[in-house]
DONU-754268 format. One record per atom (N, C-alpha, C): residue in three letters; x, y, z. Coordinates in steps of 0.2 Angstrom, whole numbers, padded with zeros to 4 digits, always signed. Layout:
% DONU-754268
AlaXYZ...
***
This chain:
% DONU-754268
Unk-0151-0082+0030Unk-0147-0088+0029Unk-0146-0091+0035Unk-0147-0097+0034Unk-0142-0103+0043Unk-0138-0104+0041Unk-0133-0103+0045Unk-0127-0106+0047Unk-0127-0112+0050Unk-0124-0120+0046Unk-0124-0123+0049Unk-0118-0123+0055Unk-0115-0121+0054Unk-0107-0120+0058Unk-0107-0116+0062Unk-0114-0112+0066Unk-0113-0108+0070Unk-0111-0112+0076Unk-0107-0111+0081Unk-0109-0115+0087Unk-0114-0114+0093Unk-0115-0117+0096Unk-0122-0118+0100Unk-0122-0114+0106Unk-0115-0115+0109Unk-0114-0110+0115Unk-0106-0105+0114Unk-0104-0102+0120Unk-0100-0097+0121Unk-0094-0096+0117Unk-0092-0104+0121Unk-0086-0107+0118Unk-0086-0115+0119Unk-0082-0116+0113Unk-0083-0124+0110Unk-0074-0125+0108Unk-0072-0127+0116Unk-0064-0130+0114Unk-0065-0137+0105Unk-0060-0135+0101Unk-0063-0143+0098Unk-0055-0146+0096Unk-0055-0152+0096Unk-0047-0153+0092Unk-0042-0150+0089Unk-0036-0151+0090Unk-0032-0149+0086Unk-0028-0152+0083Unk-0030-0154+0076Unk-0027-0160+0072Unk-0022-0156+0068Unk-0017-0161+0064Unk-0013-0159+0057Unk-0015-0152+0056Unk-0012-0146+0054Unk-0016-0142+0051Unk-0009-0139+0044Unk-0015-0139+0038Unk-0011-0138+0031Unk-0007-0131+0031Unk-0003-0129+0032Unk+0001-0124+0032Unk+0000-0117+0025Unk-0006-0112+0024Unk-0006-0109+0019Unk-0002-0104+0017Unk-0004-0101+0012Unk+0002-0098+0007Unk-0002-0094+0001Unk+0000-0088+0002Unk-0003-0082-0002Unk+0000-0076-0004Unk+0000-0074-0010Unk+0004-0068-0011Unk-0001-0063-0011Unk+0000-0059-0005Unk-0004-0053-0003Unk+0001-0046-0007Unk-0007-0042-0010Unk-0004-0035-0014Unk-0007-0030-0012Unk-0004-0024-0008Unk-0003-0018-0007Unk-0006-0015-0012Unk-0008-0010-0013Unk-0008-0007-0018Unk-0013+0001-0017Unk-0008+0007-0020Unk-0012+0013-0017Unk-0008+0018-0023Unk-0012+0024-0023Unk-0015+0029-0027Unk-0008+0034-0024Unk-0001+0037-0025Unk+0000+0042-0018Unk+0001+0049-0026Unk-0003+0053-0022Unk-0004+0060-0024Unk+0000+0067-0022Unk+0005+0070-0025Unk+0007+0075-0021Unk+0008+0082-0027Unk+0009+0086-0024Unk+0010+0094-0027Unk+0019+0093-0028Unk+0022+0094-0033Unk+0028+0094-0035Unk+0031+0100-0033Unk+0029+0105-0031Unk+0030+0110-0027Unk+0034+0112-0033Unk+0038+0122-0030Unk+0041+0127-0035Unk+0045+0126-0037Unk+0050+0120-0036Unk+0055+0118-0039Unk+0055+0112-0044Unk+0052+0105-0041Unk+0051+0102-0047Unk+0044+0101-0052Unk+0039+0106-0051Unk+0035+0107-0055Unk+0039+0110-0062Unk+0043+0115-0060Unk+0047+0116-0068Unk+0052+0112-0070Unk+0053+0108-0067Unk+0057+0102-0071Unk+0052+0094-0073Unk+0046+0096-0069Unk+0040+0091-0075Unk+0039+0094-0078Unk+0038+0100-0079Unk+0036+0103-0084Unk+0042+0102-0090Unk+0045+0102-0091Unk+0054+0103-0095Unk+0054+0095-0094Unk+0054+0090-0094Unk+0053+0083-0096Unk+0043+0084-0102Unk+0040+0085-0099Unk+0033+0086-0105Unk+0037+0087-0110Unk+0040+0094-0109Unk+0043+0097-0117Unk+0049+0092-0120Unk+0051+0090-0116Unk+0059+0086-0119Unk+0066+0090-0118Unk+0066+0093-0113Unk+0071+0097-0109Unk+0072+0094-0102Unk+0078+0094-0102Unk+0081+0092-0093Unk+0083+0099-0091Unk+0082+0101-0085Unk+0083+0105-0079Unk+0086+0103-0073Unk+0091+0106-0071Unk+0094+0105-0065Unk+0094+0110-0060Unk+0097+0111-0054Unk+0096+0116-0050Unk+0100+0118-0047Unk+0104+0124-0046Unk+0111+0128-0046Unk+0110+0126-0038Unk+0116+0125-0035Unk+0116+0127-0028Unk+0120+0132-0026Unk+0122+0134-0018Unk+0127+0141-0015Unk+0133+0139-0018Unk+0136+0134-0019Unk+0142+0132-0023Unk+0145+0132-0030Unk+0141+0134-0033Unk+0138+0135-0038Unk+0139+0126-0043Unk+0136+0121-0039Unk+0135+0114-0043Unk+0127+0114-0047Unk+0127+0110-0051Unk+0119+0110-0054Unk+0119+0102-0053Unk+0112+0102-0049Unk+0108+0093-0047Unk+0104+0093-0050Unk+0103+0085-0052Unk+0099+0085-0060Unk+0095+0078-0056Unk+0089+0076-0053Unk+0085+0081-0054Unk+0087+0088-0047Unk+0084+0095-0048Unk+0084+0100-0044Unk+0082+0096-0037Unk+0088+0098-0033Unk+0085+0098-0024Unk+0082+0105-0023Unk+0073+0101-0019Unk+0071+0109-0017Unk+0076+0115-0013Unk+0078+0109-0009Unk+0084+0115-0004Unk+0091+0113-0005Unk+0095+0118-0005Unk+0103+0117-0005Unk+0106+0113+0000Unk+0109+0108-0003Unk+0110+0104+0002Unk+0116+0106+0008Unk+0120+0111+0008Unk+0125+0115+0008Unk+0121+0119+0015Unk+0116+0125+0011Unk+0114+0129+0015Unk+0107+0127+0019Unk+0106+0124+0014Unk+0097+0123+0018Unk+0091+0127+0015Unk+0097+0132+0010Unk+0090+0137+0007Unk+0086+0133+0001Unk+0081+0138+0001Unk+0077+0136-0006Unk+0081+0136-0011Unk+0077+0132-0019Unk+0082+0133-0025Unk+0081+0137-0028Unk+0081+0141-0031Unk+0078+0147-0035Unk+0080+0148-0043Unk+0088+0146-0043Unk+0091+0145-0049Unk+0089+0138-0053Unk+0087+0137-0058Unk+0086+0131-0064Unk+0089+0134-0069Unk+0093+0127-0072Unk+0099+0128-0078Unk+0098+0121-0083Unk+0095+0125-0088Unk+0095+0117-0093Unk+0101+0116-0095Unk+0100+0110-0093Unk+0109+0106-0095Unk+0112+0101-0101Unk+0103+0102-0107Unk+0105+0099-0112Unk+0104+0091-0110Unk+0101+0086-0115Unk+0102+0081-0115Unk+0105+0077-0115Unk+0114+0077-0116Unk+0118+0071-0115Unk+0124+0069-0111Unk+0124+0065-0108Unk+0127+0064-0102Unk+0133+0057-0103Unk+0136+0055-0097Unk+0140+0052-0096Unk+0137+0045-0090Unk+0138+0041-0093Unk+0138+0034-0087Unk+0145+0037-0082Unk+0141+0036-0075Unk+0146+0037-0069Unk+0147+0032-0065Unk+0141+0025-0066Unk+0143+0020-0063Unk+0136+0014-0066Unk+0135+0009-0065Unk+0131+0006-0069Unk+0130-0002-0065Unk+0123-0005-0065Unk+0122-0012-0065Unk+0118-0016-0069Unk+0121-0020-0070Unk+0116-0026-0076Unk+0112-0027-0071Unk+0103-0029-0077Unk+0097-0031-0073Unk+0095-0038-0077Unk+0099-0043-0076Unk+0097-0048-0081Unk+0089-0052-0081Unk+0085-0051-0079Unk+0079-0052-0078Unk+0075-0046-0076Unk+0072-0043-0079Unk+0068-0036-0079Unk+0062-0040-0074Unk+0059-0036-0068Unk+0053-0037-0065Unk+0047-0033-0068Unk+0042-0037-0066Unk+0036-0033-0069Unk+0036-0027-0067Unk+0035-0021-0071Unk+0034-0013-0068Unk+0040-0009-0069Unk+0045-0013-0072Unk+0052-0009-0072Unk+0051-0010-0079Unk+0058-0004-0080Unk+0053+0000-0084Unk+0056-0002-0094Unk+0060-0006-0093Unk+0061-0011-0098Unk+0059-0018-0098Unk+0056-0023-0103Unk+0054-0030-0102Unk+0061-0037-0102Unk+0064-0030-0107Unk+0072-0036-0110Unk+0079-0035-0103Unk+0082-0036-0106Unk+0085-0036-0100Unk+0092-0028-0102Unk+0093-0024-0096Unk+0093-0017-0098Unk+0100-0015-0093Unk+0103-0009-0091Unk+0108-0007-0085Unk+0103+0001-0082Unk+0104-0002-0073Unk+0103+0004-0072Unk+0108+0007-0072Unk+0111+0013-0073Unk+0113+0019-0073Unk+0114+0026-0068Unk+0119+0028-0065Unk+0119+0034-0064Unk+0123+0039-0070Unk+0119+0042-0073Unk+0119+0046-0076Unk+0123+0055-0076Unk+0128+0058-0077Unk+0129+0063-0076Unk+0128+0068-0082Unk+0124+0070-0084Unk+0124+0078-0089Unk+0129+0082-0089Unk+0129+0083-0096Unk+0136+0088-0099Unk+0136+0096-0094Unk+0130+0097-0092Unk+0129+0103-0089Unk+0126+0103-0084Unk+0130+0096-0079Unk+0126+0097-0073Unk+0134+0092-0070Unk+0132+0092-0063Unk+0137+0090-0059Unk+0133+0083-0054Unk+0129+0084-0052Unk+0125+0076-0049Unk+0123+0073-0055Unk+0123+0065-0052Unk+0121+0061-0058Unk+0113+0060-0056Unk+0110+0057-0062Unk+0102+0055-0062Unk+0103+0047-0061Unk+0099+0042-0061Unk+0097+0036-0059Unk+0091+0034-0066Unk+0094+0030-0072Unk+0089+0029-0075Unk+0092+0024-0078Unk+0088+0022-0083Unk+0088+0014-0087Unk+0093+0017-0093Unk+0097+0012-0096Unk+0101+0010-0101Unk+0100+0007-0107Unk+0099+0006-0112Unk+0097+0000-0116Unk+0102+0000-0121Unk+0104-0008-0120Unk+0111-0009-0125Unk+0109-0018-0127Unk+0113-0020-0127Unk+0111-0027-0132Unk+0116-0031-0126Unk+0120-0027-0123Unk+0121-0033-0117Unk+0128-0031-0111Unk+0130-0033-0107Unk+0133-0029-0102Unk+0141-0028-0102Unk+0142-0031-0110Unk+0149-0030-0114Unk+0148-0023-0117Unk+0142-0021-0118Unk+0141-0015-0123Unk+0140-0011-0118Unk+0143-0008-0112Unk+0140-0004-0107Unk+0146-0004-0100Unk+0148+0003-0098Unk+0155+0004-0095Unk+0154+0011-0092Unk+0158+0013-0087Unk+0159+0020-0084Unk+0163+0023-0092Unk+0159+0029-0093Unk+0161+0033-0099Unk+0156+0034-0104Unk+0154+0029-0104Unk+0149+0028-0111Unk+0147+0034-0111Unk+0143+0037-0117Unk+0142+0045-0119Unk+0134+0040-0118Unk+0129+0044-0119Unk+0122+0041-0121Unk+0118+0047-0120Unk+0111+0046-0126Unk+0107+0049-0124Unk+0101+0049-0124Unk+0095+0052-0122Unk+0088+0050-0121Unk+0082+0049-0127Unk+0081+0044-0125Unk+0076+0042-0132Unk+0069+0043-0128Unk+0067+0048-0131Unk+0058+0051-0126Unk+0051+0048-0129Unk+0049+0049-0125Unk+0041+0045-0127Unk+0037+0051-0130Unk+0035+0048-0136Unk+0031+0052-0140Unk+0026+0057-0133Unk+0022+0053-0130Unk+0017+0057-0128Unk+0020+0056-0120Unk+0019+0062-0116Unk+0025+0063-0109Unk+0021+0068-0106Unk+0022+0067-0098Unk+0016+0068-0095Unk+0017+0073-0086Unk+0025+0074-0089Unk+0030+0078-0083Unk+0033+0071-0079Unk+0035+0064-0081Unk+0036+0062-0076Unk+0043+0059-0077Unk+0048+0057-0075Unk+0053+0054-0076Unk+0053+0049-0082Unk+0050+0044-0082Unk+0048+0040-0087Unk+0044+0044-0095Unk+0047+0050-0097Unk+0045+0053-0100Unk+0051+0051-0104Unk+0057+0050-0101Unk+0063+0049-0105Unk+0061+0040-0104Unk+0062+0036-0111Unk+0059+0029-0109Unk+0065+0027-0107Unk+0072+0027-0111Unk+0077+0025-0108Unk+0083+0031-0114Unk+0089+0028-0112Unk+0094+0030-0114Unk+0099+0024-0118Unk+0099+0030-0124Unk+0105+0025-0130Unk+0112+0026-0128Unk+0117+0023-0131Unk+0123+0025-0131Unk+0123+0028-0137Unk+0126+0036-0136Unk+0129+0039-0142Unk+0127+0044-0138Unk+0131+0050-0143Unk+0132+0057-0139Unk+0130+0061-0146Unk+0124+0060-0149Unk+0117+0063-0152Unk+0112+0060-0153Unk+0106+0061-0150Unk+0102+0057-0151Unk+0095+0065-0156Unk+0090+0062-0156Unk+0085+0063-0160Unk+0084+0069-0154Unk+0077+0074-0156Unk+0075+0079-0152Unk+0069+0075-0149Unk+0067+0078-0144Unk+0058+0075-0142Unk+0054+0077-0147Unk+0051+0072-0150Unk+0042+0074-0153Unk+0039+0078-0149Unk+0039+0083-0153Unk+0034+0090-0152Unk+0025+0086-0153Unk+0022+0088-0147Unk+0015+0087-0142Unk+0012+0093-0147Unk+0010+0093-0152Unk+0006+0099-0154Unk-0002+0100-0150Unk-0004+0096-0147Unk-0009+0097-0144Unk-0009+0092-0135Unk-0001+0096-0133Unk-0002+0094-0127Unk-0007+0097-0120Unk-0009+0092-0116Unk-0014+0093-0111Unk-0007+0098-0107Unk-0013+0102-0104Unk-0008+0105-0097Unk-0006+0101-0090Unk-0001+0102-0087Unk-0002+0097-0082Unk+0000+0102-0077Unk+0000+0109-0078Unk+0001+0113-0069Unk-0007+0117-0069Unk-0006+0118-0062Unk-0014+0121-0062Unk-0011+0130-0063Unk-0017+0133-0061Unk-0015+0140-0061Unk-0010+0144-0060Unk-0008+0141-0055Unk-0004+0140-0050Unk+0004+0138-0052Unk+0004+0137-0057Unk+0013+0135-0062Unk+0015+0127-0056Unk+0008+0124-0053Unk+0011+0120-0050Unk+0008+0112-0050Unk+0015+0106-0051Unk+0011+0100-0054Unk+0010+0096-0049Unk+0003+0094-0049Unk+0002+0087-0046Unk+0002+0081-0050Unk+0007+0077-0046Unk+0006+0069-0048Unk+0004+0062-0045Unk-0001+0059-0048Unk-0003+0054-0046Unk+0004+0046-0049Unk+0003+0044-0042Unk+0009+0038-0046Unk+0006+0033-0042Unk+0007+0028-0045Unk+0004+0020-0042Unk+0009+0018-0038Unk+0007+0014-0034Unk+0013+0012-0028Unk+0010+0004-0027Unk+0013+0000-0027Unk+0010-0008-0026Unk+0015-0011-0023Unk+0016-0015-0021Unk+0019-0020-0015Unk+0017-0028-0015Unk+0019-0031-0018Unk+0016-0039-0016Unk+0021-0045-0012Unk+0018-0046-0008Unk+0021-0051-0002Unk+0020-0059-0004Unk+0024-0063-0004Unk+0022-0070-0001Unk+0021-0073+0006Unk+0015-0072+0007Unk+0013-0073+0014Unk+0015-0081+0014Unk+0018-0082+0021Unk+0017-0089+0023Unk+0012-0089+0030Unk+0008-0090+0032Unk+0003-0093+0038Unk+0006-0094+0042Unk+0004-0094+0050Unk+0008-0098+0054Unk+0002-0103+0055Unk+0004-0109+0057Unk-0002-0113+0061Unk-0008-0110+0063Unk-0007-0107+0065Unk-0014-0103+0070Unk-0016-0097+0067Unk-0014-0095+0062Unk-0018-0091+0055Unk-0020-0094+0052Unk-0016-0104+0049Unk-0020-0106+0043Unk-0025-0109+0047Unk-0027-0112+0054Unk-0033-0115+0056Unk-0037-0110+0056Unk-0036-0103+0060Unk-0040-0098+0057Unk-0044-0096+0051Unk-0041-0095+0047Unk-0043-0096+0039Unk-0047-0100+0037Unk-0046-0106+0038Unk-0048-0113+0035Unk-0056-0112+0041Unk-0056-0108+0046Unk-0062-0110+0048Unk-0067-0105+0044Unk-0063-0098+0046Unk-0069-0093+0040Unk-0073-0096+0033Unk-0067-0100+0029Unk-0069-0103+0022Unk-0075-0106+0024Unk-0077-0109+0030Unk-0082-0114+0033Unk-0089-0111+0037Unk-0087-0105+0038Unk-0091-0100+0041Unk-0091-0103+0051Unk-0084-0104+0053Unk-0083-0103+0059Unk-0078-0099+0062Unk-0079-0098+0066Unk-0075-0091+0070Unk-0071-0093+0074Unk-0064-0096+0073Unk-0061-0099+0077Unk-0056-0095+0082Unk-0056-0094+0087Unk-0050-0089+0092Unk-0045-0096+0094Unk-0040-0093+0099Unk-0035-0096+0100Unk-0034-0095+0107Unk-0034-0101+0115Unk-0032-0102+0121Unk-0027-0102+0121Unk-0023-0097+0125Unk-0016-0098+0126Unk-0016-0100+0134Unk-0011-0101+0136Unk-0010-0105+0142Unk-0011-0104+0149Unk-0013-0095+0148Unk-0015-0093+0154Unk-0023-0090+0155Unk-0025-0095+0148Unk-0032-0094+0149Unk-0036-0090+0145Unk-0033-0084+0142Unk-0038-0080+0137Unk-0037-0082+0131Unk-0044-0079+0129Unk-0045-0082+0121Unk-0044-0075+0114Unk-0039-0079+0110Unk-0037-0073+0105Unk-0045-0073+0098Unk-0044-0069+0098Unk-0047-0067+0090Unk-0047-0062+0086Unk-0043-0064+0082Unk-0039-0068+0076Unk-0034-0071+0083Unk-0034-0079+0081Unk-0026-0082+0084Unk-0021-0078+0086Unk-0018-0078+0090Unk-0010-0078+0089Unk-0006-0084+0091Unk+0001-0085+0087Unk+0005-0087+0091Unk+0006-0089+0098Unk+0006-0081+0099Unk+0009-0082+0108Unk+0006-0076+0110Unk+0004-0075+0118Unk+0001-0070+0120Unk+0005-0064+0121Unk+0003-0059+0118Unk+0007-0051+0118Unk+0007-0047+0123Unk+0004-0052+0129Unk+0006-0049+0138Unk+0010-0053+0140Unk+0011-0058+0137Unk+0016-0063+0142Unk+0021-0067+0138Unk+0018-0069+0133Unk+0023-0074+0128Unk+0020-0081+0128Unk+0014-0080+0134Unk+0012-0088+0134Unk+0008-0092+0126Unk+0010-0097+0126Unk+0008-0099+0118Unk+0003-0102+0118Unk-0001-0102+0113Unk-0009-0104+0111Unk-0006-0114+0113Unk-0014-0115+0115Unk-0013-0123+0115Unk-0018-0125+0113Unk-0022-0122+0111Unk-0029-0123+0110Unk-0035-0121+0106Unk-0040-0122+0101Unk-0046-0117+0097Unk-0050-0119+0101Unk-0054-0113+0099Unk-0062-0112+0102Unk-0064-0108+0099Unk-0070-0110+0097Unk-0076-0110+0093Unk-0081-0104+0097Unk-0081-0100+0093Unk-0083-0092+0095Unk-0091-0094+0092Unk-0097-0089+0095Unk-0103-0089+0091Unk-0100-0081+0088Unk-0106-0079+0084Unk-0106-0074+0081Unk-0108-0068+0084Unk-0110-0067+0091Unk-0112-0064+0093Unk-0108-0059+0098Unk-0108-0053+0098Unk-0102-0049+0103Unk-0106-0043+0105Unk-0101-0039+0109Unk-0102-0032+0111Unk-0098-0026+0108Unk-0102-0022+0104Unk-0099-0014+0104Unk-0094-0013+0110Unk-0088-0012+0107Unk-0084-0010+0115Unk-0084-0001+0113Unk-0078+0000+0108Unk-0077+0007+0107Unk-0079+0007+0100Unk-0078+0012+0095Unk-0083+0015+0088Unk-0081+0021+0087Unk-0081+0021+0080Unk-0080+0027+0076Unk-0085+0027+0070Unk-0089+0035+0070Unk-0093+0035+0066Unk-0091+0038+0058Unk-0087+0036+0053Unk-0086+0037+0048Unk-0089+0044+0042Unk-0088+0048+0043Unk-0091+0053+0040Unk-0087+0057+0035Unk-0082+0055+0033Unk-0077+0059+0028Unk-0075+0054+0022Unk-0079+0055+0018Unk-0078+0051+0010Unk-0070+0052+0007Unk-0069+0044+0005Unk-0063+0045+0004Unk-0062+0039-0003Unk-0057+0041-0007Unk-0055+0037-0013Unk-0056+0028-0011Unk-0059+0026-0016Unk-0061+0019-0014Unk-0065+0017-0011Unk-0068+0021-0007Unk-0075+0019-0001Unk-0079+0015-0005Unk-0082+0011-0001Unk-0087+0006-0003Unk-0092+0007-0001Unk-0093+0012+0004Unk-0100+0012+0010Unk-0100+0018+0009Unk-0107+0021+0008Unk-0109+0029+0007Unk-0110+0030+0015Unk-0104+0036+0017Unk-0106+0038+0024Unk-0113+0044+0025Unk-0114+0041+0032Unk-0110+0041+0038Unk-0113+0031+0040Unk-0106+0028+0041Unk-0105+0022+0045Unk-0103+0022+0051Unk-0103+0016+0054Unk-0101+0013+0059Unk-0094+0009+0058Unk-0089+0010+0060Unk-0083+0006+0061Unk-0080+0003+0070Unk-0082-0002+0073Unk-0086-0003+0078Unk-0077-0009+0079Unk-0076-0010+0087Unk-0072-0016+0090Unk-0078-0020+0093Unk-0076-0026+0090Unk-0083-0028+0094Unk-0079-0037+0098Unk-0079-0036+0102Unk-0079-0042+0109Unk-0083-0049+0108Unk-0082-0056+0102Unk-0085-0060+0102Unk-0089-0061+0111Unk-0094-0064+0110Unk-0096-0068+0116Unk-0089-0073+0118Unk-0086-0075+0123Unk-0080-0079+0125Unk-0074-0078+0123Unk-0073-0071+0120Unk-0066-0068+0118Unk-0064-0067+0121Unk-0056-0065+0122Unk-0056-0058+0127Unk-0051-0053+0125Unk-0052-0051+0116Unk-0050-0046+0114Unk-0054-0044+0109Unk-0054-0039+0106Unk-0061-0036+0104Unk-0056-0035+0094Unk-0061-0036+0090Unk-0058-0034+0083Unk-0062-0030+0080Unk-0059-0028+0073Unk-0064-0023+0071Unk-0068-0023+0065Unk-0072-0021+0062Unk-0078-0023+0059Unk-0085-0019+0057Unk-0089-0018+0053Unk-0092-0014+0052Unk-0098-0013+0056Unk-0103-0009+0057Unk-0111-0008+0062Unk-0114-0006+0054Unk-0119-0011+0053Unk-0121-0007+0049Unk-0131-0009+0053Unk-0137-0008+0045Unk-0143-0011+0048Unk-0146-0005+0053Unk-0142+0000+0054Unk-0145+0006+0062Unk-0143+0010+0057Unk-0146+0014+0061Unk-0144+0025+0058Unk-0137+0024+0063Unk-0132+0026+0060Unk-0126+0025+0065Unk-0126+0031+0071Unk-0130+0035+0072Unk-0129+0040+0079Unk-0134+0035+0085Unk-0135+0028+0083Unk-0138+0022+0086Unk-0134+0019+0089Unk-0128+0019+0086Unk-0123+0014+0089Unk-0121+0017+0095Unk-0118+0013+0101Unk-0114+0014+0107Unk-0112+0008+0110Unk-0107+0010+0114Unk-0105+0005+0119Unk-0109+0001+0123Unk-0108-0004+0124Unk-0113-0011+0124Unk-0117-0014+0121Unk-0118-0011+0115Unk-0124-0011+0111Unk-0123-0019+0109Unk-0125-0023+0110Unk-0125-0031+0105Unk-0127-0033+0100Unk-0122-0035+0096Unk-0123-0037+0090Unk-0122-0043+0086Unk-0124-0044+0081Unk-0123-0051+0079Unk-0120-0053+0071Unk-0118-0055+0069Unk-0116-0055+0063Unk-0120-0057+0056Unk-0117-0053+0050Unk-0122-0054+0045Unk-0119-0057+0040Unk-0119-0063+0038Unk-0113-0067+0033Unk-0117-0065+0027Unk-0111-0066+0022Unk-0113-0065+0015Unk-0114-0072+0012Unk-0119-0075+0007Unk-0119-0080+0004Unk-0114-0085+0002Unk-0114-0093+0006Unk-0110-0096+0006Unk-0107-0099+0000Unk-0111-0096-0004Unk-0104-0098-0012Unk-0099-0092-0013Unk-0099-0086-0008Unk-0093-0080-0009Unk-0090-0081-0004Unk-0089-0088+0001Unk-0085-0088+0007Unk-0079-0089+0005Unk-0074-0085+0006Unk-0064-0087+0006Unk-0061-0087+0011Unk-0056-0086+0012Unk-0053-0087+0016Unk-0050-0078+0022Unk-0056-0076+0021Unk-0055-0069+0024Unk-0061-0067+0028Unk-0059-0062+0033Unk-0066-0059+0037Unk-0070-0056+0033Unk-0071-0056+0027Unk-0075-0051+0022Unk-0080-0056+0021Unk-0082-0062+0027Unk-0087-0069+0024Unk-0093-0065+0028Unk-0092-0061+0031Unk-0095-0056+0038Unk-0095-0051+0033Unk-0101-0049+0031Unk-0102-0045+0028Unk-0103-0038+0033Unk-0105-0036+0038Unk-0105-0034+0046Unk-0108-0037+0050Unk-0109-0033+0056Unk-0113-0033+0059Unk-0117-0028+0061Unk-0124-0033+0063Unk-0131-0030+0063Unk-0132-0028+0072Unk-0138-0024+0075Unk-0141-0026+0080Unk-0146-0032+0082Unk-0144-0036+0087Unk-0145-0042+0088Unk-0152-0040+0095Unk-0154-0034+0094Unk-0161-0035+0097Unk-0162-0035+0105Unk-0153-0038+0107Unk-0152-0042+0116Unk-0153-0032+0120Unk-0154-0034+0125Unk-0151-0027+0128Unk-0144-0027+0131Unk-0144-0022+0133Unk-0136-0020+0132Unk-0136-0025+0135Unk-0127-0024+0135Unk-0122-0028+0142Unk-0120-0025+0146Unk-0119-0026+0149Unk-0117-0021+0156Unk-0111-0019+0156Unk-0106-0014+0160Unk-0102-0011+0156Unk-0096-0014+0160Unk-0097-0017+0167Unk-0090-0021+0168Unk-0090-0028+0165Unk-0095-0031+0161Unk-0093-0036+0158Unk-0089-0036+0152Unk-0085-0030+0147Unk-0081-0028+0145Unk-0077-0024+0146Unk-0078-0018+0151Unk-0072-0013+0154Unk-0064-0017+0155Unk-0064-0022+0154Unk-0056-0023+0152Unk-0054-0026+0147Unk-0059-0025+0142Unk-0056-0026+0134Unk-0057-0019+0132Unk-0057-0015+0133Unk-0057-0009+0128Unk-0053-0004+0126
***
């Protein structure tokens, strides 16, 4: 494919006019995986079934959910004490507009929670019909989800009154410890931001949408890419765009060789910094196109864009980079970016 937007030489200062200020809610979002370990694997286990479990300490108090170590001595827990289902509100907040992900849609109280047969409170949701119907004392009790999977949200929330129903029995529930009497839990984790841009991100952006590579002159002369604001050796501030080719040098690299949840690239890759021609900091980016034990320092490369109806506003427009065929560079024309 041509790039009409390539520039022709190193660097191409070009105007800096008006620039629209962008705006974007960036999401987070990741897998986290852990072993519940000897102490709370039997209290996911005892939520599956519809039982609450707490954990005795040296003073003889029961913490609901079980601390693996006594907060007192530092030792392990060892003792677990089902403390039965019904509890005491210890203190409470109205949530009059439930957020996505939590864990009622109407609007609900969170709760700390005390058990008849325990002495720390739990942190759970409340459901009442409004925040006249909800007070330190309320008696309440757990209303469990048919099918429960060892996780706290096994209890979906809690009623006011001091009897509620039992759990429905799982007659064919799956196991969730391994041989091992020990649970792993997978739980989503997500984050979403509203990004605002500075100037010198949105000119940035607005040029990859275009298939240009724009860096940023700050006022003692080097050239950023990605822009900054201000220069992070000095404070000096961008005054100016330049117009980068696509063409650079391998500085440092890492060869990829451990497959990992979500990978998109079947290892062994190239994960490569690579030095635009008139940069003077190097970003990073993929090597692809070679056997990766082909890649090295100096190596020059050039960029491999992806089809101009999938360009947005990200370095993803760059699909990598290839070898560009030049011979090396020599090693003091980068030994101070690396």
């Amino acid at each position: 494919m041509t790039r009409s937007a390539a520039p022709s030489s190193p660097q191409v200062e070009v105007p800096v006019p008006q620039t629209e200020i962008l705006a974007a809610d960036l999401a987070i979002s990741f897998d986290y995986t852990r072993s519940l370990g000897p102490v709370l694997s039997p209290f996911a286990l005892a939520l599956r079934d519809g039982r609450i479990l707490g954990g005795r300490t040296s003073d003889g108090r029961v913490l609901v959910p079980p601390a693996e170590f006594d907060p007192v001595t530092g030792r392990q827990t060892t003792e677990l004490v089902d403390t039965g289902p019904i509890g005491t509100v210890v203190s409470w907040s109205w949530q009059p507009d439930p957020l996505a992900g939590q864990p009622l849609s109407e609007p609900f109280a969170w709760a700390l929670i005390r058990f008849d047969g325990a002495d720390g409170a739990l942190l759970h949701v409340v459901k009442v019909d409004g925040p006249d119907r909800i007070g330190t004392g309320l008696r309440v009790h757990p209303v469990w989800r048919p099918v429960r999977t060892g996780r706290i949200d096994d209890i979906a929330y809690f009623a006011p009154g001091a009897h509620g129903e039992p759990a429905p029995i799982e007659p064919d529930a799956a196991p969730i410890a391994g041989d091992d009497g020990l649970v792993t839990l997978t739980t989503p984790v997500s984050l979403t931001i509203a990004h605002s841009a500075t100037e010198e991100e949105s000119w940035y952006l607005e040029g990859l949408r275009r298939g240009t590579l724009l860096g940023g002159r700050v006022t003692t002369g080097e050239v950023y890419f990605p822009p900054r604001q201000a220069s992070p050796a000095d404070g000096s501030r961008t005054v100016a765009r330049v117009e980068l080719p696509d063409t650079g040098t391998v500085t440092t690299f890492c060869i990829v060789n451990v497959p990992f949840l979500g990978q998109q690239i079947t290892p062994p890759y190239v994960a490569a910094y690579i030095l635009l021609d008139g940069a003077d900091i190097p970003f990073l980016h993929l090597i692809l196109d070679c056997p990766a034990d082909e890649v090295h320092m100096g190596m020059r490369v050039k960029a491999v864009w992806r089809p101009e109806d999938e360009w947005d506003h990200t370095l993803r427009n760059i699909s990598h980079f290839a070898p560009s065929g030049e011979p090396d560079a020599p090693f003091e024309s980068y030994r101070d970016h690396l």
